[in-house]
C-alpha positions in Angstrom: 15.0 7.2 -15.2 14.2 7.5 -11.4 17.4 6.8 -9.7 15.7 5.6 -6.8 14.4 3.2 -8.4 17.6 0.9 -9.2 18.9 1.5 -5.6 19.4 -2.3 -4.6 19.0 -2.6 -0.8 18.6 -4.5 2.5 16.3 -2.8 5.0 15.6 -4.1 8.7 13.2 -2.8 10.5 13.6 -2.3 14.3 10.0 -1.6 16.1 9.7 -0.4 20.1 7.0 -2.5 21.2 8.1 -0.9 24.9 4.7 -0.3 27.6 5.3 2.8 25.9 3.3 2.0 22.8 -0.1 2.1 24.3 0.4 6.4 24.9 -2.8 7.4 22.4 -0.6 11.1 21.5 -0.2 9.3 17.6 -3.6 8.4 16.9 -4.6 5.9 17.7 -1.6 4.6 20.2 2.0 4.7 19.6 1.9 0.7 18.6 -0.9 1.6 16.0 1.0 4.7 14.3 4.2 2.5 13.7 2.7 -0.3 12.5 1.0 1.9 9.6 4.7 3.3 9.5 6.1 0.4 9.1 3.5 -0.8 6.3 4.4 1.8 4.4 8.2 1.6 4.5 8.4 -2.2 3.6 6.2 -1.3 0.6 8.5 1.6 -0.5 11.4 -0.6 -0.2 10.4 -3.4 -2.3 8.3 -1.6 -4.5 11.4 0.6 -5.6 13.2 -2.5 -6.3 11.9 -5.9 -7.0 14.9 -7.7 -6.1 15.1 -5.7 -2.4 14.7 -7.4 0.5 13.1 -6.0 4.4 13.2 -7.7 7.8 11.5 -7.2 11.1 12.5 -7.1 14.8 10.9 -6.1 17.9 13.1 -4.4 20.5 10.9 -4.7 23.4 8.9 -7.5 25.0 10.8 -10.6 26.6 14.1 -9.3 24.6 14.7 -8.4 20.9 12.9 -10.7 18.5 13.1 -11.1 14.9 9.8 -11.5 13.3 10.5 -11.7 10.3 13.5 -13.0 8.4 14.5 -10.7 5.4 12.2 -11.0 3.0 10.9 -10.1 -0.8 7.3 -10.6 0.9 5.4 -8.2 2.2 2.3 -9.3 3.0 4.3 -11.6 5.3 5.6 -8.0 7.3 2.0 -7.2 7.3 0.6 -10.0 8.7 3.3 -10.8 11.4 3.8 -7.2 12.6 0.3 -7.5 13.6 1.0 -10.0 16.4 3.7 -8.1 18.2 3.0 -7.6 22.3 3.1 -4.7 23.7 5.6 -5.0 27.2 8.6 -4.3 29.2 11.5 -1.7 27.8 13.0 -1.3 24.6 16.9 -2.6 23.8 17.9 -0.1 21.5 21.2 -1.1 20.9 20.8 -4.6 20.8 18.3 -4.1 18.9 21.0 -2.5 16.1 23.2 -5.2 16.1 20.7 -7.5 16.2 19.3 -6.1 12.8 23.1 -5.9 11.7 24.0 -9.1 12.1 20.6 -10.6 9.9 22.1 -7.8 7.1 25.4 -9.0 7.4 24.5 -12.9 6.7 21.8 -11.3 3.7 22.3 -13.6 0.7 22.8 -11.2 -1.6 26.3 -9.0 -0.9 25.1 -6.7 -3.7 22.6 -5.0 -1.7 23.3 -2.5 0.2 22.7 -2.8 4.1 19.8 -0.6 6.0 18.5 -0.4 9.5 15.7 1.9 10.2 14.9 2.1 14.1 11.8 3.7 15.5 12.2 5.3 19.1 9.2 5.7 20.6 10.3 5.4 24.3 13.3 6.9 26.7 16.9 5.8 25.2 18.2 3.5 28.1 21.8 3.5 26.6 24.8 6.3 27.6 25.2 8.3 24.3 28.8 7.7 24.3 27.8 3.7 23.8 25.5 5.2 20.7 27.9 6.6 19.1 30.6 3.6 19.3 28.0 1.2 18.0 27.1 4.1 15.2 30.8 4.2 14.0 30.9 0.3 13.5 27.6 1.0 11.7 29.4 2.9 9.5 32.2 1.5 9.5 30.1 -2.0 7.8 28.9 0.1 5.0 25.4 0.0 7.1 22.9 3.1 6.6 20.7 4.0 9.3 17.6 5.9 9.6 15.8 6.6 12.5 12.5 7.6 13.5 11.8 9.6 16.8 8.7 10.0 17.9 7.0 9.9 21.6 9.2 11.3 23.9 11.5 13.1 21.0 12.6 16.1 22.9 14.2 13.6 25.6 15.8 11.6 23.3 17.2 14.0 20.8 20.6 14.6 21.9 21.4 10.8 22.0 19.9 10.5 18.7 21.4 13.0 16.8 24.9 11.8 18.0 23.7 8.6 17.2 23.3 9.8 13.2 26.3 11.7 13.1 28.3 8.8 13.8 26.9 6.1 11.2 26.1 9.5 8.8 28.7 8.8 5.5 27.5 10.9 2.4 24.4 11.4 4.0 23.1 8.1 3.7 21.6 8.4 7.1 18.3 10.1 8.4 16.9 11.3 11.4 13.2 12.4 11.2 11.6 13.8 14.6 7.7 13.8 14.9 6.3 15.6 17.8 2.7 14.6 18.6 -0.2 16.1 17.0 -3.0 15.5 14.7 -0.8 14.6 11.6 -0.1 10.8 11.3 2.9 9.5 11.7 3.4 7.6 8.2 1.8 10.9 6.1 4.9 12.6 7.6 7.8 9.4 7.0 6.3 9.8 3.2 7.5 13.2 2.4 10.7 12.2 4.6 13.8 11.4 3.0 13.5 8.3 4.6 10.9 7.3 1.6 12.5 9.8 -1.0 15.4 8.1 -1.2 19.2 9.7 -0.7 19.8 9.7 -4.6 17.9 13.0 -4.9 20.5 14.9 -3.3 18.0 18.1 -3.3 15.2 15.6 -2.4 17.1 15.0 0.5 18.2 17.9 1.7 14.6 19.7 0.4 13.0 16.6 3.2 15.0 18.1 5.8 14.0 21.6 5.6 17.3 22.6 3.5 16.0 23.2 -0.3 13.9 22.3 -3.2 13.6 18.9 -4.6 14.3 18.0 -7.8 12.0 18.1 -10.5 8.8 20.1 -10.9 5.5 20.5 -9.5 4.1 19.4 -5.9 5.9 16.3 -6.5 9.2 17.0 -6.7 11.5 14.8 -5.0 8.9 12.4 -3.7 8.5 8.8 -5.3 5.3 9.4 -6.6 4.9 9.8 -10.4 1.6 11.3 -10.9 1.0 9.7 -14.4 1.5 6.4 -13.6 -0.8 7.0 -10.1 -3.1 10.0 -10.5 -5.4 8.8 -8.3 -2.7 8.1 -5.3 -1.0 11.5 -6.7 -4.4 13.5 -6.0 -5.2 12.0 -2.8 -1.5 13.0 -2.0 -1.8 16.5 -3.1 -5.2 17.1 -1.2 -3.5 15.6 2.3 -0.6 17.8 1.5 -2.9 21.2 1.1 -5.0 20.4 4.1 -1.7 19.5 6.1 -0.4 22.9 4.9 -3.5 24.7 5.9 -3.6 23.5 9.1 -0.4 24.3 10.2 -1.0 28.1 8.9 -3.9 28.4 11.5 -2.0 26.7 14.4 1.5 29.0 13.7 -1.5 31.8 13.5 -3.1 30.6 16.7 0.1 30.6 18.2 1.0 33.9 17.2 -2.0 35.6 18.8 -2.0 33.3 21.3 1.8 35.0 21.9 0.9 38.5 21.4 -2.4 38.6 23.3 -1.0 37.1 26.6 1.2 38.7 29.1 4.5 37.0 29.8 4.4 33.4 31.9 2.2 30.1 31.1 0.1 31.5 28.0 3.0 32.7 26.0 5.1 29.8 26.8 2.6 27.5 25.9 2.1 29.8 22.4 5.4 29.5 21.7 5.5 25.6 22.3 2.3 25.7 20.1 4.5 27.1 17.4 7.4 25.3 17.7 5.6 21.9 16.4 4.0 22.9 13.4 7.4 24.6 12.5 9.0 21.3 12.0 6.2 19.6 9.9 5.9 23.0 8.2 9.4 22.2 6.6 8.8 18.7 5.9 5.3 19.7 4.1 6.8 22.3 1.8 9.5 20.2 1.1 6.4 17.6 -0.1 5.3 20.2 -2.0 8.3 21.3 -3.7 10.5 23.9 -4.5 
C-alpha cells in the first residue's frame, strides 16, 4: 500500500498577498501562480487522506488573516482564496505562528501538524529571528515546507536557515522556483512537497539527490497510472515537453557561453543556465530513476 496515503495531517497554508503579487514573471502574476499552487496542494492533502484537514491565511494586506479555518472542505479553499486583496507587505513570521497556533488548537491531536509558507516577496525579518521561531517549530512537532518563488535569490539565505532549524528527519522542504515559462504548481507536483516525506528516495529523488522509488516515469510521485491514465498521460506529456525544453535552453546557454567573448553575453549565458539546472533536477526526479 502507498504509505503516503495513511499519513494523517494538518496543513496551513500561509499565502503573500504582498504588492508584490501583481509582478507577471509567474504567468499570469505572482497572485495568479499561487493560487493554482495552492489549489493543488489542499487537494493533495485531503485527497491522500480523507480524514486530513487544510487551513488558509494571508500574510499580507491589513495584517495576517485567516481565511479559512481548518477544514475537510476544499471547495471552500477554492472559493475563499479567490477573494484575497492584493496590498501592503507580507508578515512572515507572524504569519507562522499565526498558522501554528490554528494547528495547535486542531481538534484532532492525531494529526500531525504542517505549515507550508509561500514567499513571494523580500523577507522583512533578521534571519537570526527565523531561525528561533524555526526551532520552536520544531520543537512543537510542526513540519514546514516552504515555497520560494519571486525574489528567491534575495531570500535564500534566510530561508534555508529557516528549514534547517524546523528540519527533524527531513520532514521539512524548501522548493526554490526561479521565474520562467514553467508554472509554478507543474513544478510543486514533482516536489517533495506533494510526494510526501514517506518515500525516503522520493524525497531525496525531488531534491535532485536520487531515484524515487518504484518504477517507471512515476516513481515516487502520487500518481498511480492505473487508477488515472488519463491524468498519468497528461502528466507524462508535460513532463517530456518540460524536459525538452530545458535541453534547448542549457543548449542555448551553452552556445550562447562559448560564442561570446567574456563580460554581459557570457554572464547572461551562464544565468540562462543556471535556471533550467534547478528544474532540470526536479523534472528527472518526476520522471524517475
Amino acid at each position: 500500500p502507498d504509505l503516503r496515503s495513511m499519513v494523517l495531517e494538518a496543513s496551513f497554508l500561509c499565502i503573500d498577498n504582498s504588492d508584490y503579487m501583481r509582478n507577471g514573471d509567474h504567468a499570469p502574476s505572482r497572485m495568479e501562480a499561487q493560487l493554482d499552487a495552492v489549489n493543488l496542494l489542499s487537494g493533495a492533502k485531503t485527497q491522500s487522506n480523507p480524514e486530513n484537514v487544510v487551513g488558509l491565511l494571508s500574510t499580507a494586506g491589513r495584517g495576517v488573516e485567516v481565511q479559512v479555518a481548518l477544514t475537510g472542505d476544499v471547495g471552500q479553499v477554492l472559493s475563499l482564496s479567490h477573494g484575497i486583496k492584493i496590498g501592503g507587505n507580507a508578515n512572515l513570521s507572524a504569519g507562522i505562528q499565526v498558522a501554528q497556533l490554528s494547528l495547535k488548537h486542531r481538534q484532532n491531536k492525531n494529526q500531525r501538524q504542517r505549515i507550508i509558507v509561500f514567499v513571494g516577496s523580500p523577507v522583512q525579518e533578521e534571519e537570526a529571528a527565523l531561525v528561533k521561531l524555526g526551532k520552536k517549530l520544531k520543537k512543537n512537532s510542526v513540519a514546514m515546507d516552504i515555497i520560494n518563488f519571486g525574489e528567491e535569490a534575495e531570500n535564500a539565505a534566510k530561508l534555508e536557515a529557516l528549514l534547517n532549524a524546523v528540519n527533524s528527519d527531513d520532514n521539512s522542504h524548501l522548493v526554490t522556483v526561479p521565474p520562467g515559462p514553467h508554472v509554478l504548481s507543474d513544478i510543486l507536483l514533482s516536489s517533495p512537497i506533494v510526494q510526501g516525506e514517506d518515500g525516503a528516495g522520493a524525497a531525496m529523488a525531488g531534491m535532485g539527490g536520487g531515484g524515487g522509488e518504484g518504477a517507471g516515469d512515476f516513481a515516487g510521485l502520487a500518481v498511480d497510472p492505473n487508477m488515472d491514465p488519463e491524468f498519468a498521460w497528461a502528466l507524462r506529456v508535460s513532463m517530456e515537453e518540460e524536459r525538452a525544453r530545458q535541453e534547448a535552453a542549457a543548449k542555448a546557454a551553452e552556445e550562447a557561453g562559448a560564442g561570446s567573448a567574456e563580460g554581459a553575453a557570457a554572464s547572461s549565458g551562464e544565468g540562462a543556465a543556471a535556471a533550467p539546472a534547478s528544474d532540470a533536477e526536479m523534472a528527472e526526479a518526476a520522471g524517475g530513476a
